[in-house]
N, CA, C and O atoms as a DFTB+ gen file, in Angstrom:
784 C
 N C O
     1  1     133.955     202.479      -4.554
     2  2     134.821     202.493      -3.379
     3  2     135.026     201.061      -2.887
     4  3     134.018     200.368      -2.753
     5  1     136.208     200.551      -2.607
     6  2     136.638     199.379      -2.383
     7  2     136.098     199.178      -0.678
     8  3     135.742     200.132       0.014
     9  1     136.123     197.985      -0.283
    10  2     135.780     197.528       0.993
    11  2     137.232     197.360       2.076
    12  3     138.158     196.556       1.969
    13  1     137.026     198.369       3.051
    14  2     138.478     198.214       3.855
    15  2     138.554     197.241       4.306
    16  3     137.566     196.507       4.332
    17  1     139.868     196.820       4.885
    18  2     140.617     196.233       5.170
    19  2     140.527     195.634       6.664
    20  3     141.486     196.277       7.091
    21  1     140.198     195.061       7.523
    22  2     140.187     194.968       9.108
    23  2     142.175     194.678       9.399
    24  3     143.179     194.480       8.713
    25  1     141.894     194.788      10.482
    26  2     143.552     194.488      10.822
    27  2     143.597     193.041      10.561
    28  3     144.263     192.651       9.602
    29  1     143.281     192.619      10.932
    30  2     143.532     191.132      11.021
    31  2     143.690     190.902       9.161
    32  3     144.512     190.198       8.574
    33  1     143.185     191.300       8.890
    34  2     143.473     191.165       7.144
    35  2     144.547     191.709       6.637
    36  3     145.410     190.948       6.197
    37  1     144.737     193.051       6.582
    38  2     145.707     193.208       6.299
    39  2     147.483     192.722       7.144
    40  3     148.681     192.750       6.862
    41  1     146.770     192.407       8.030
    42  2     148.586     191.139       9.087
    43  2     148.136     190.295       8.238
    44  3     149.268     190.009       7.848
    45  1     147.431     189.594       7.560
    46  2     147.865     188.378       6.424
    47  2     147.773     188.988       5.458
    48  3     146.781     188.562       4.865
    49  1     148.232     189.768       4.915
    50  2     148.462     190.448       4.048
    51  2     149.629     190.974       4.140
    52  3     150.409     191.072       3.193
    53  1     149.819     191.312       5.163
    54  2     151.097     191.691       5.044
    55  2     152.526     191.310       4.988
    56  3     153.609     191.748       4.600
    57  1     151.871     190.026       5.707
    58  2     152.733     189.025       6.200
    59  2     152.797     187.718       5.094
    60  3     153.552     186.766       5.295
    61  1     152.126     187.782       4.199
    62  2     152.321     187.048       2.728
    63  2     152.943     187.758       1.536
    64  3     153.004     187.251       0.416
    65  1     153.511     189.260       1.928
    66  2     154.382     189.393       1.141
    67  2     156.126     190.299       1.782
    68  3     157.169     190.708       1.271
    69  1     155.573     190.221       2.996
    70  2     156.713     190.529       3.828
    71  2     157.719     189.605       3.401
    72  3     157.497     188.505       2.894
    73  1     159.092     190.228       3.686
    74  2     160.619     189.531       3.862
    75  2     160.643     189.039       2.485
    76  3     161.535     188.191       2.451
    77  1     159.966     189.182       1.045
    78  2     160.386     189.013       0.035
    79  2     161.158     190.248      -0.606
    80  3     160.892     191.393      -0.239
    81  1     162.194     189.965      -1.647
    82  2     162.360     191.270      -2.050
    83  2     161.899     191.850      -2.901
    84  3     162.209     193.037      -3.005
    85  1     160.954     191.244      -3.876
    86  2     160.172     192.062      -4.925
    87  2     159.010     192.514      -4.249
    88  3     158.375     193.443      -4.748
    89  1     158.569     191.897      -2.989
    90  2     157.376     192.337      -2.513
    91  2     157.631     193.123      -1.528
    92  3     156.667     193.389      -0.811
    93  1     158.954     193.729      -1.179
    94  2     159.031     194.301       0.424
    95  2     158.216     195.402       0.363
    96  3     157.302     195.455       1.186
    97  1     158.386     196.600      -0.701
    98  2     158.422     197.533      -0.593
    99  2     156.604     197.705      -0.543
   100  3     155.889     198.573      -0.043
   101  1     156.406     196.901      -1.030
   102  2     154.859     196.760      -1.571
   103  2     154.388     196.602       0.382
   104  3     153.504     197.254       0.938
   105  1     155.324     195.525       1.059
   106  2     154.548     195.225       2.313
   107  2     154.692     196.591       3.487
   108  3     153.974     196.647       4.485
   109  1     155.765     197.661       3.148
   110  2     155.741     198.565       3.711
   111  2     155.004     199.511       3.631
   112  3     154.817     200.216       4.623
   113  1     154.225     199.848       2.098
   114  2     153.640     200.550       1.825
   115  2     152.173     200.499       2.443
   116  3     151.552     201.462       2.894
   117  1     151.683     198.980       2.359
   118  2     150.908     198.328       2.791
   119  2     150.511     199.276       4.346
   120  3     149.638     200.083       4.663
   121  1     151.751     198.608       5.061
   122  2     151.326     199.074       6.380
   123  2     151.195     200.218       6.853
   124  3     150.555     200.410       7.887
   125  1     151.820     201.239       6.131
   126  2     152.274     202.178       6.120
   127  2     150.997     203.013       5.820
   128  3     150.796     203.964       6.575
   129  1     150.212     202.811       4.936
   130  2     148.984     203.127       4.138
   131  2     147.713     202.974       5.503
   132  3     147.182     203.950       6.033
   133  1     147.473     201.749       5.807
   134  2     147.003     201.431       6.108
   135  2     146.555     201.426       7.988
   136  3     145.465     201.508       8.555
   137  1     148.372     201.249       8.657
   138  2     148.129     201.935      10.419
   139  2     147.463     202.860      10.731
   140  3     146.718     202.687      11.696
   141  1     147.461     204.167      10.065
   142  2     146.103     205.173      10.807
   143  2     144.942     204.731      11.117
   144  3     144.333     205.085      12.127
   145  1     144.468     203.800      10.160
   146  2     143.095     203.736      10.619
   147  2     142.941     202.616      12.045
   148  3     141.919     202.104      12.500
   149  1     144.219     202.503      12.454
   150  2     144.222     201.547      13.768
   151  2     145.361     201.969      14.305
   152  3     146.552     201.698      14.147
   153  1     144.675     202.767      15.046
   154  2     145.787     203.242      16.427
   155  2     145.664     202.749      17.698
   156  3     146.186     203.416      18.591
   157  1     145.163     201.859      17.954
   158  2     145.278     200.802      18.829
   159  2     146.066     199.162      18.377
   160  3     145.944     198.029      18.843
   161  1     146.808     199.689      17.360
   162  2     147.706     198.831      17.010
   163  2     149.071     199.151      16.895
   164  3     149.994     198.360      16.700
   165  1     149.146     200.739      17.071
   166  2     150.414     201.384      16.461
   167  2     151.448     200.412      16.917
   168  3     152.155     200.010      15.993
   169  1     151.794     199.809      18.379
   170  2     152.926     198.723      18.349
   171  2     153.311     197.835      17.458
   172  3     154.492     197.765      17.117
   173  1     152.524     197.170      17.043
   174  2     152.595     196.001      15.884
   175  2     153.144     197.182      14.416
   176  3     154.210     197.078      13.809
   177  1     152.217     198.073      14.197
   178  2     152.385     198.361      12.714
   179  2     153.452     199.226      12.736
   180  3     153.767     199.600      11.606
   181  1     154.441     199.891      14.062
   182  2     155.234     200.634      13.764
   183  2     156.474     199.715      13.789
   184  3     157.485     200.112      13.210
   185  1     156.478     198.687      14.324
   186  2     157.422     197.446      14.522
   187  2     157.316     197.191      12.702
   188  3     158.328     197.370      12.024
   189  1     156.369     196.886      12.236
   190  2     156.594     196.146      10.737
   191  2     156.699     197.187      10.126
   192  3     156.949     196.894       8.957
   193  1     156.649     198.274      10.258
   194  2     156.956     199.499       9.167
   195  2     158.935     199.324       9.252
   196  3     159.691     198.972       8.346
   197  1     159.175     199.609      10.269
   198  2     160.759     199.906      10.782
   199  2     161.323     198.217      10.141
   200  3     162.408     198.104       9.571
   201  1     160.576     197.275      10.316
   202  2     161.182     195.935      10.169
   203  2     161.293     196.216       8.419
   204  3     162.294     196.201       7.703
   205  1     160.034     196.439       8.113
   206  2     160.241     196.840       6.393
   207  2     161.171     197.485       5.806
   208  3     161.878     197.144       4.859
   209  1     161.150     198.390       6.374
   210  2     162.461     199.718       5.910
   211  2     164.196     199.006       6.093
   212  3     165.141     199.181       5.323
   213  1     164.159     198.044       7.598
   214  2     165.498     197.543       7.659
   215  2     165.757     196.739       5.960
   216  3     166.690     196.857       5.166
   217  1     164.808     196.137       5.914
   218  2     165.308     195.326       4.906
   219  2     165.049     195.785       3.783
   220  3     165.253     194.955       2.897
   221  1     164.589     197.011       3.337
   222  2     164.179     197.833       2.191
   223  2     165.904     198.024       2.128
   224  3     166.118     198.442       0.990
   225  1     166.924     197.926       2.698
   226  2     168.264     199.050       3.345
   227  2     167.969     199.812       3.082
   228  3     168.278     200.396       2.043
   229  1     166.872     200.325       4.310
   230  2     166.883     202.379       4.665
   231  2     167.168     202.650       5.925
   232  3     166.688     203.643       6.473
   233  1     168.031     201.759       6.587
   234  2     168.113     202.788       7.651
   235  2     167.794     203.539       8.505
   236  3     167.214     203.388       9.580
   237  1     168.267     204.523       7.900
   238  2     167.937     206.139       8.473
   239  2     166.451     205.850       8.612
   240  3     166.003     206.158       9.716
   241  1     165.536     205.304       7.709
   242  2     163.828     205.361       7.736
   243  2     163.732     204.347       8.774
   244  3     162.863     204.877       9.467
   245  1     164.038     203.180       9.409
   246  2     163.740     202.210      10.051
   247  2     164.222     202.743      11.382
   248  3     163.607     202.453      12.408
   249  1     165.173     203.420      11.404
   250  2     165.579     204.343      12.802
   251  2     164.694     205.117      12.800
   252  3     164.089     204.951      13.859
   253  1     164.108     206.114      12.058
   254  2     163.504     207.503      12.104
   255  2     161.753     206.636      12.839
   256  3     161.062     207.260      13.644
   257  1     161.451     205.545      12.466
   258  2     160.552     204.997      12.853
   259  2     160.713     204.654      14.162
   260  3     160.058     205.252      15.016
   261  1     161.562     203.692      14.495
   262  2     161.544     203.508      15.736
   263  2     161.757     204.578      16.735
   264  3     161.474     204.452      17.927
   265  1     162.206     205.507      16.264
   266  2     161.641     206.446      17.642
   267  2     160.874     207.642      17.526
   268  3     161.322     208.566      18.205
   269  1     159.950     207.871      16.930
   270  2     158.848     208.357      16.729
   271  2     157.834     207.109      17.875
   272  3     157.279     207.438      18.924
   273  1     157.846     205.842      17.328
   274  2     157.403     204.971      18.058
   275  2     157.889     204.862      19.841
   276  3     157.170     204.478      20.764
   277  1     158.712     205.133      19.883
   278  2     159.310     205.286      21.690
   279  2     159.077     206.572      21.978
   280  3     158.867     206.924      23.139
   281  1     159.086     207.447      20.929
   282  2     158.484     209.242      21.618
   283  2     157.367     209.031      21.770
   284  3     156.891     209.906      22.493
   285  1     156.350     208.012      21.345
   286  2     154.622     208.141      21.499
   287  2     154.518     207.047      22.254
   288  3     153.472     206.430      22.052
   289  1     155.692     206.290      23.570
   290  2     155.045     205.748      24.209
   291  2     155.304     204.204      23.776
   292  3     154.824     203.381      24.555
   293  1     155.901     203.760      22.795
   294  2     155.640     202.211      22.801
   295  2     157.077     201.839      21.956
   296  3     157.743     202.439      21.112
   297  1     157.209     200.273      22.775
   298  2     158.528     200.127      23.146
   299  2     158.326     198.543      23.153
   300  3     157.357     197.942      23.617
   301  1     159.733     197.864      22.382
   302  2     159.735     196.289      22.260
   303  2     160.905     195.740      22.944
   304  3     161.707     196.636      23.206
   305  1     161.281     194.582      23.324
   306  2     162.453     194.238      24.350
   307  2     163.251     194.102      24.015
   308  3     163.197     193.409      23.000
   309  1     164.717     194.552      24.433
   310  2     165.880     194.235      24.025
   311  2     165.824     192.881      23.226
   312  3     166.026     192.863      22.011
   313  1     165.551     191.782      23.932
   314  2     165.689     190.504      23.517
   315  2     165.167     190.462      22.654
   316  3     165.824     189.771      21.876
   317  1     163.691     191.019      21.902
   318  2     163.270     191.121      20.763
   319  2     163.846     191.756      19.684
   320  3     164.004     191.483      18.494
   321  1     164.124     192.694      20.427
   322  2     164.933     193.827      19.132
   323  2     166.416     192.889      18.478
   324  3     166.784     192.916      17.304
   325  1     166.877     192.344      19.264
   326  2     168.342     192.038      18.890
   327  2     167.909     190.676      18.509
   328  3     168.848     189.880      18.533
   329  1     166.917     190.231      18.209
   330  2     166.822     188.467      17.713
   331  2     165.730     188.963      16.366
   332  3     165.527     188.098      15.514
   333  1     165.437     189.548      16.287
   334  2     164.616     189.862      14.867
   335  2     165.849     189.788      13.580
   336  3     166.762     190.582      13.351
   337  1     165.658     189.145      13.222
   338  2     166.395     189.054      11.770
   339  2     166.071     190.194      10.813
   340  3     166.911     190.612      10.016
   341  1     164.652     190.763      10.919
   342  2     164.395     191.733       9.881
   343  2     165.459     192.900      10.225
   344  3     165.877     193.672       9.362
   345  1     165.829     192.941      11.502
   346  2     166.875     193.948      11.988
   347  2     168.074     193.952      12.149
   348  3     168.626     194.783      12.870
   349  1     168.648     193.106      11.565
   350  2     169.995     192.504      11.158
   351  2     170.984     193.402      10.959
   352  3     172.052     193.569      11.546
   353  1     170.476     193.960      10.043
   354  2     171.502     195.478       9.367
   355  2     171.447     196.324       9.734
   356  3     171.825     197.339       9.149
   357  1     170.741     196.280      11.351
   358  2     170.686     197.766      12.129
   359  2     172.023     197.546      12.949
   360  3     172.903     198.406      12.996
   361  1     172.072     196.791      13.345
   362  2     172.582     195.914      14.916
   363  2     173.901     196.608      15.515
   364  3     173.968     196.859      16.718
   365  1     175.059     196.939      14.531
   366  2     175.879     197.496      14.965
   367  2     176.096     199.018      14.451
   368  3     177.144     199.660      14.515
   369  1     174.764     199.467      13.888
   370  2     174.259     201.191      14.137
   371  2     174.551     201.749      15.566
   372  3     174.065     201.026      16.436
   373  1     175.255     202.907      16.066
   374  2     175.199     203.509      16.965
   375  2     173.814     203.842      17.581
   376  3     173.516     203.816      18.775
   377  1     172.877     204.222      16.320
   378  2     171.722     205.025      16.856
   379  2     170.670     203.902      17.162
   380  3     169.741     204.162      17.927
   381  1     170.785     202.657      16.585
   382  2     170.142     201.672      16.853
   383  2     170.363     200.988      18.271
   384  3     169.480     200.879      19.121
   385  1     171.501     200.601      18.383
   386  2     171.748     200.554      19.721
   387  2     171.500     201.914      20.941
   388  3     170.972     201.539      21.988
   389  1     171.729     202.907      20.877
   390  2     170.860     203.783      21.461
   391  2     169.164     203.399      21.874
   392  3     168.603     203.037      22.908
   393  1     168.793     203.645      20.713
   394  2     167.555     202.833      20.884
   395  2     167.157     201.549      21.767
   396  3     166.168     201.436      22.492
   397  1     167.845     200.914      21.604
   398  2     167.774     199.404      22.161
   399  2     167.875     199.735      23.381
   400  3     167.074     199.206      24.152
   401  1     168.827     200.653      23.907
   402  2     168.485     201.347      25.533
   403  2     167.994     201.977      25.582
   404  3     168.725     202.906      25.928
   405  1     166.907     202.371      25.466
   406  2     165.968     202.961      25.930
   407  2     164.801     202.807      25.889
   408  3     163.792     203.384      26.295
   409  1     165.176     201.537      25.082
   410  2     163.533     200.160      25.289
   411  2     163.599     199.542      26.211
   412  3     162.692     199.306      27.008
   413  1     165.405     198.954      26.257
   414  2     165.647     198.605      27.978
   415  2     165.059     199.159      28.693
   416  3     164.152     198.529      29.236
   417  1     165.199     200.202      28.965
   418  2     164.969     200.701      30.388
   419  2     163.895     201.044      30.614
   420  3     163.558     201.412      31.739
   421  1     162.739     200.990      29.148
   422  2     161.398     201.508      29.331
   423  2     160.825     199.826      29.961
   424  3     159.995     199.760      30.868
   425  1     161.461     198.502      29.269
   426  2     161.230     197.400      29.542
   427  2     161.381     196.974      30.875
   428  3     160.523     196.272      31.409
   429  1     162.416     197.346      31.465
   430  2     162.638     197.397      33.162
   431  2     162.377     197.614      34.005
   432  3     162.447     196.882      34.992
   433  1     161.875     198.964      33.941
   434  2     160.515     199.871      34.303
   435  2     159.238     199.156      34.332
   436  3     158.552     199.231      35.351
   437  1     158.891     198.554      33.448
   438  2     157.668     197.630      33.492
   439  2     157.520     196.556      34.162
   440  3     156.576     196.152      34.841
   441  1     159.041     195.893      33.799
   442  2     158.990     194.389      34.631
   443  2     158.962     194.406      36.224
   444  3     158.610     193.530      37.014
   445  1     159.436     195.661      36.427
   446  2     159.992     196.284      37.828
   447  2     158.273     196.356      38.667
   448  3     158.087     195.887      39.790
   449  1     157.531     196.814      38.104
   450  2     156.150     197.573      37.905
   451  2     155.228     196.437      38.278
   452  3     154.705     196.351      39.390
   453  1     155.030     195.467      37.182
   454  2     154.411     194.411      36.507
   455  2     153.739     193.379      37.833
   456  3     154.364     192.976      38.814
   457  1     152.380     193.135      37.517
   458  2     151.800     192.487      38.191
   459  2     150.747     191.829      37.830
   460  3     149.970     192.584      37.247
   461  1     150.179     190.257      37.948
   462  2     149.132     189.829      37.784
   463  2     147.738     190.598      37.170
   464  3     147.839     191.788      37.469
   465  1     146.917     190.437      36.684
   466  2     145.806     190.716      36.546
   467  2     144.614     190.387      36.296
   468  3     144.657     189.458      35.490
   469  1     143.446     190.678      36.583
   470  2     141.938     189.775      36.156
   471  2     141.145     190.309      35.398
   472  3     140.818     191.433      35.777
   473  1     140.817     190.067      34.731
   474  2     139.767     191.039      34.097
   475  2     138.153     189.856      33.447
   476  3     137.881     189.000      32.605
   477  1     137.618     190.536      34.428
   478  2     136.152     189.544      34.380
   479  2     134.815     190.384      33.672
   480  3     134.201     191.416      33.943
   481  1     134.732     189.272      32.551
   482  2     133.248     189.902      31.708
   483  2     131.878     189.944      32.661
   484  3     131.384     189.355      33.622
   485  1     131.584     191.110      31.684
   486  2     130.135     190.924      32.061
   487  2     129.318     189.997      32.337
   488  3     128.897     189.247      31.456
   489  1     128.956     189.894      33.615
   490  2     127.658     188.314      33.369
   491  2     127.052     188.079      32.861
   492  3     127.981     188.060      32.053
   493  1     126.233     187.799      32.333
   494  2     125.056     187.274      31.294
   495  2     123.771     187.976      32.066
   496  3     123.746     188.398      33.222
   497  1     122.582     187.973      30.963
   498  2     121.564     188.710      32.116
   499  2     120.900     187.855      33.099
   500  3     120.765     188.104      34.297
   501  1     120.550     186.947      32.540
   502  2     120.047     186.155      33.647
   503  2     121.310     185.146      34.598
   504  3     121.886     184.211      34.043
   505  1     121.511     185.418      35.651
   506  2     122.901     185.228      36.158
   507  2     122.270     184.962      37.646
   508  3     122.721     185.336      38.729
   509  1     121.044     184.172      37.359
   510  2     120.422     184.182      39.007
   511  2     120.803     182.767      39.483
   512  3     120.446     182.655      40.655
   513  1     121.356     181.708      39.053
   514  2     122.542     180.624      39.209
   515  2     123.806     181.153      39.262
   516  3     124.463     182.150      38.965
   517  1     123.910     179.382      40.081
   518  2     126.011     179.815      40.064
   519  2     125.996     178.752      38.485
   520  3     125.471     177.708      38.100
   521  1     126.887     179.762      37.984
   522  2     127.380     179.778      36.609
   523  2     128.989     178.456      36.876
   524  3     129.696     178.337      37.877
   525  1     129.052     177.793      35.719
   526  2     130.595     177.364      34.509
   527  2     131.405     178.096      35.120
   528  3     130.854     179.054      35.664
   529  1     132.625     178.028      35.271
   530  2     133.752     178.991      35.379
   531  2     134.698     178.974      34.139
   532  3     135.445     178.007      33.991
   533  1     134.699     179.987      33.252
   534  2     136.154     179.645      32.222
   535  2     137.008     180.552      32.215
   536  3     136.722     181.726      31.981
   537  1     138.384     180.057      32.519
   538  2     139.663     181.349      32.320
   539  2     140.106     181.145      31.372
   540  3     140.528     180.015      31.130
   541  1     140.184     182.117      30.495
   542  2     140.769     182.299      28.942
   543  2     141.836     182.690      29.426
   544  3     141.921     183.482      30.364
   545  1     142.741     182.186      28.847
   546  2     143.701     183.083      28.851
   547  2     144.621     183.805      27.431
   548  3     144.525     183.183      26.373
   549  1     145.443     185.031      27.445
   550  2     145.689     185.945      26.727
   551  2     146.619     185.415      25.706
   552  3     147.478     185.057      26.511
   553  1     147.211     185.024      24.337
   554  2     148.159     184.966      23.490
   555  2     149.318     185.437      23.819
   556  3     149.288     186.503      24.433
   557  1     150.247     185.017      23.622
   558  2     151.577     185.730      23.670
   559  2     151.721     186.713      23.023
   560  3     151.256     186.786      21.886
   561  1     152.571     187.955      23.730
   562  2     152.037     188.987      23.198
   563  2     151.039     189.784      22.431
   564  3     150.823     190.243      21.310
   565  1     150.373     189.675      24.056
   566  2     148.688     189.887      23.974
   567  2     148.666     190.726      25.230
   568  3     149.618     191.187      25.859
   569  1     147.288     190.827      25.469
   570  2     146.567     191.240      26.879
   571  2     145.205     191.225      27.133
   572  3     144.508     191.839      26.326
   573  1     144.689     190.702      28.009
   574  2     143.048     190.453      28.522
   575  2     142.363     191.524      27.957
   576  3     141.751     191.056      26.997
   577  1     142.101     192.969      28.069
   578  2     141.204     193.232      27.090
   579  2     141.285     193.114      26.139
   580  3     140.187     192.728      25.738
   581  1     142.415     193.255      24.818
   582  2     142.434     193.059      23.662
   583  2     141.853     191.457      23.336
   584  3     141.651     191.122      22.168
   585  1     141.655     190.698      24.250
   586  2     141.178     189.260      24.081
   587  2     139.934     189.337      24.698
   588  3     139.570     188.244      25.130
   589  1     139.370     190.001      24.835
   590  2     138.126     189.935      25.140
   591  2     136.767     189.489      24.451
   592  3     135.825     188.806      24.851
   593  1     137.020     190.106      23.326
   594  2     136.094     189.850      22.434
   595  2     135.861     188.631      21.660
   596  3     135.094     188.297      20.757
   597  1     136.920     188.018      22.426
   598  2     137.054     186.858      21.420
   599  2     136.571     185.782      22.787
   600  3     137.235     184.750      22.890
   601  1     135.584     185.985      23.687
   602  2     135.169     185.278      24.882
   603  2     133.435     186.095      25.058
   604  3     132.548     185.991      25.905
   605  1     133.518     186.545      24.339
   606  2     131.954     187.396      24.945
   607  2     130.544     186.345      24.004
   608  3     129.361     186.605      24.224
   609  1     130.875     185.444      23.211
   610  2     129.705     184.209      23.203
   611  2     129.456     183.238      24.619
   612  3     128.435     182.874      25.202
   613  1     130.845     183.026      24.847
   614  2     130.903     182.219      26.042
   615  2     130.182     183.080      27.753
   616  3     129.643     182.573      28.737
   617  1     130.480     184.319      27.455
   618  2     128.945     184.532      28.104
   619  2     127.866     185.014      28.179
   620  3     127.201     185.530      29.076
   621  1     127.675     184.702      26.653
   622  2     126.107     184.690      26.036
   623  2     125.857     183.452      26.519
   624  3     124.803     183.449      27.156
   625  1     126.490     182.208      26.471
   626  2     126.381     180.799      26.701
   627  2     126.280     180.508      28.199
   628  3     126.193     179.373      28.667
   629  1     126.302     181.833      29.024
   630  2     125.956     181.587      30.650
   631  2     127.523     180.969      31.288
   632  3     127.677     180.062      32.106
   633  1     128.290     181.577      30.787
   634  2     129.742     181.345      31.940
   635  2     130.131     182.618      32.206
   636  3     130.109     183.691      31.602
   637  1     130.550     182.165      33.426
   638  2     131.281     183.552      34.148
   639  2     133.048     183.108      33.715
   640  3     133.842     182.309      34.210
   641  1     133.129     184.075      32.561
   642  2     134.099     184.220      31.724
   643  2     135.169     185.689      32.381
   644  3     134.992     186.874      32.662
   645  1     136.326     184.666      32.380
   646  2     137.372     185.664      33.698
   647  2     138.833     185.233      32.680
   648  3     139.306     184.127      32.420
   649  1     139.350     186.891      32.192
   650  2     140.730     186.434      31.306
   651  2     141.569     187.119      32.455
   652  3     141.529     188.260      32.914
   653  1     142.408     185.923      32.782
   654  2     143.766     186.553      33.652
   655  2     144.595     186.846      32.429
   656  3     144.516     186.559      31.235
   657  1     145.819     187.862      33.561
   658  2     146.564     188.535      32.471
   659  2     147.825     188.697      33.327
   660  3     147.966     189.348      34.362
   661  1     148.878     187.807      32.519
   662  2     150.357     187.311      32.993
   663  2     151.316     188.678      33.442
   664  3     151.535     189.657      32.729
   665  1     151.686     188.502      34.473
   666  2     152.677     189.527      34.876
   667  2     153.915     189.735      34.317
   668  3     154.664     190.568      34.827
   669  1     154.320     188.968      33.137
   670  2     155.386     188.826      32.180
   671  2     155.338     189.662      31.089
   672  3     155.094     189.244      29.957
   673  1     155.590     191.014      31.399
   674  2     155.731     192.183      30.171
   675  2     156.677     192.218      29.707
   676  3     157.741     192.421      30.292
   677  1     156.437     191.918      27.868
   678  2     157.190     191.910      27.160
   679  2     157.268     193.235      26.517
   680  3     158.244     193.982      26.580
   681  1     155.870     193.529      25.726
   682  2     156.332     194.729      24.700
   683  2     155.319     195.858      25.795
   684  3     154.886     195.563      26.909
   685  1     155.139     197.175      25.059
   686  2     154.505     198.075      25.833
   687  2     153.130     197.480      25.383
   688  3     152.702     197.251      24.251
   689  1     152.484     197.273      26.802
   690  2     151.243     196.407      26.991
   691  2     151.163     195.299      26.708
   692  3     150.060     194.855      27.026
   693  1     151.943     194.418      26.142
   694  2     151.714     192.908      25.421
   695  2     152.350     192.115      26.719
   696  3     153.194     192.720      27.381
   697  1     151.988     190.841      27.083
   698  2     152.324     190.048      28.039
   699  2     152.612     188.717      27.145
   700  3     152.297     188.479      25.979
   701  1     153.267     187.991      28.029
   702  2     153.742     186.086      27.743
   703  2     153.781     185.859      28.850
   704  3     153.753     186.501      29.900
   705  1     153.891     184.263      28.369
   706  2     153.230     182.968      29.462
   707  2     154.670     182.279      29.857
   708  3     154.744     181.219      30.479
   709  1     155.934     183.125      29.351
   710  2     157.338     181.796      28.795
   711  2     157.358     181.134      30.262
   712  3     157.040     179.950      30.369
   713  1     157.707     181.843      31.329
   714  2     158.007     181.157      32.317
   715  2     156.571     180.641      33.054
   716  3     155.812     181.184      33.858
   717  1     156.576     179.478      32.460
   718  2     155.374     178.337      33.134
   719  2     154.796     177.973      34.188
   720  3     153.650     177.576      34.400
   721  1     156.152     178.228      35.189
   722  2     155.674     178.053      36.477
   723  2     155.338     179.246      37.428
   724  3     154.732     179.222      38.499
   725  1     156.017     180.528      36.604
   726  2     155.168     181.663      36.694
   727  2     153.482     181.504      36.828
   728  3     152.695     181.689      37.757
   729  1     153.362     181.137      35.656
   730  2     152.277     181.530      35.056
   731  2     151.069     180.647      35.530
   732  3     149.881     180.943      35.648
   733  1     151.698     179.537      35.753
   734  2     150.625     178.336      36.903
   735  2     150.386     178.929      38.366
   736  3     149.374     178.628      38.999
   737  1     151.369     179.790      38.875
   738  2     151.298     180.095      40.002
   739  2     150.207     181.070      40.391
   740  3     149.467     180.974      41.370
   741  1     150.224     182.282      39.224
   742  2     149.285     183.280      39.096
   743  2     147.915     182.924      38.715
   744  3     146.951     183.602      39.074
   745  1     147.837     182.111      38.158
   746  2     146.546     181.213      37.700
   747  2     145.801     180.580      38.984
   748  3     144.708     180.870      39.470
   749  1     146.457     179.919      39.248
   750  2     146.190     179.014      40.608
   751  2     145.198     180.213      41.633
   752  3     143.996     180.287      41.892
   753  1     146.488     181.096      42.040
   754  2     146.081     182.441      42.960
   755  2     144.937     182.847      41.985
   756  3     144.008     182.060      42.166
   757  1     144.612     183.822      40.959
   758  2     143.415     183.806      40.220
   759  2     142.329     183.038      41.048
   760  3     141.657     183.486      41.977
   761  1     142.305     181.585      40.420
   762  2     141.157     180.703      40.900
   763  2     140.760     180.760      42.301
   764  3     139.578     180.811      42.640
   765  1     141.729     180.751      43.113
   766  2     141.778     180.630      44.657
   767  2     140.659     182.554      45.072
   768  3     139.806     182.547      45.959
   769  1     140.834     183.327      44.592
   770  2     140.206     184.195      44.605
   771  2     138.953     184.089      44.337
   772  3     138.039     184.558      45.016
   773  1     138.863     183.518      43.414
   774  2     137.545     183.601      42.525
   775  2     136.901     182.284      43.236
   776  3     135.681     182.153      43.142
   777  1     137.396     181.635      43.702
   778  2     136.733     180.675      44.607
   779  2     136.009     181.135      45.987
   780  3     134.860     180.769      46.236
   781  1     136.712     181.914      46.816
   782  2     136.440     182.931      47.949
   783  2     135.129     183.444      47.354
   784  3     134.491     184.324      47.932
């Protein structure tokens, strides 16, 4: 029995034979094979399944994907959808554009919604000092818990480790930093709290 795959392996994997054409079909299969065992990824892997299929020219399969993916809840931004190149040959589909509204409006809904957030690790055990302060903050199209784990040495190492999380919703659950002075502002407020 072969040794699985972690996500993070198979996205370079997938993504080293993606957008070729002798390898597409191979990178759909890939993902395709492989998303069940991570359903806390379904955004990402139902996005590269549908991106696969556009450029497989299937269509009908890259539509039939994307909304299976918006019936279970998860949804990418207009602005994304219509600047992806892998989706090129959807663009002036009726049913594709359909789609595209109704990511809108799931996207609008969010931004409408959307607010700052903190999310502060566990302290360390011995935490009988005032501790380091470090704010991690989240990847673009990301979010503070999914980045968590990637901060939990730092407080093994005795910091009071605090990931803010940008009020700039892009995909369903994923956040960005684009607007800067956004994002300094919420930070700032963050600290000013955590200073109190």
């Amino acid at each position: 029995m072969s040794e699985q795959l972690s996500f993070d392996e198979i996205t370079l994997k997938f993504f080293e034979i993606h957008g070729t054409e002798k390898t597409q079909q191979a990178a759909y299969d890939l993902i395709t094979e492989e998303a069940p065992r991570f359903p806390e990824e379904r955004l990402r892997s139902d996005n590269w399944r549908y991106c696969a299929a556009a450029l497989l020219n299937k269509p009908d399969l890259a539509l039939e994907i994307m909304q299976e993916s918006l019936e279970a809840g998860y949804w990418m931004s207009e602005e994304y959808l219509r600047a992806d190149e892998d989706l090129k040959s959807l663009q002036d589909l009726p049913a594709f554009n359909q789609l595209v509204e109704e990511c809108d409006q799931k996207h609008q809904a969010a931004v409408s919604g959307a607010k700052p957030d903190l999310l502060a690790l566990p302290l360390p055990a011995q935490a009988d000092a005032p501790l380091p302060l470090l704010m991690a903050l989240h990847g673009n199209t990301q979010n503070s818990p999914n980045s968590a784990t990637f901060w939990e040495s730092a407080v093994e190492q005795g910091w009071l480790t605090v990931l803010p999380q940008s009020s700039q919703v892009f995909f369903t659950d994923a956040y960005v930093w684009d607007d800067l002075d956004l994002g300094a502002k919420e930070i700032k407020e963050h600290y000013a709290e955590l200073v109190e």
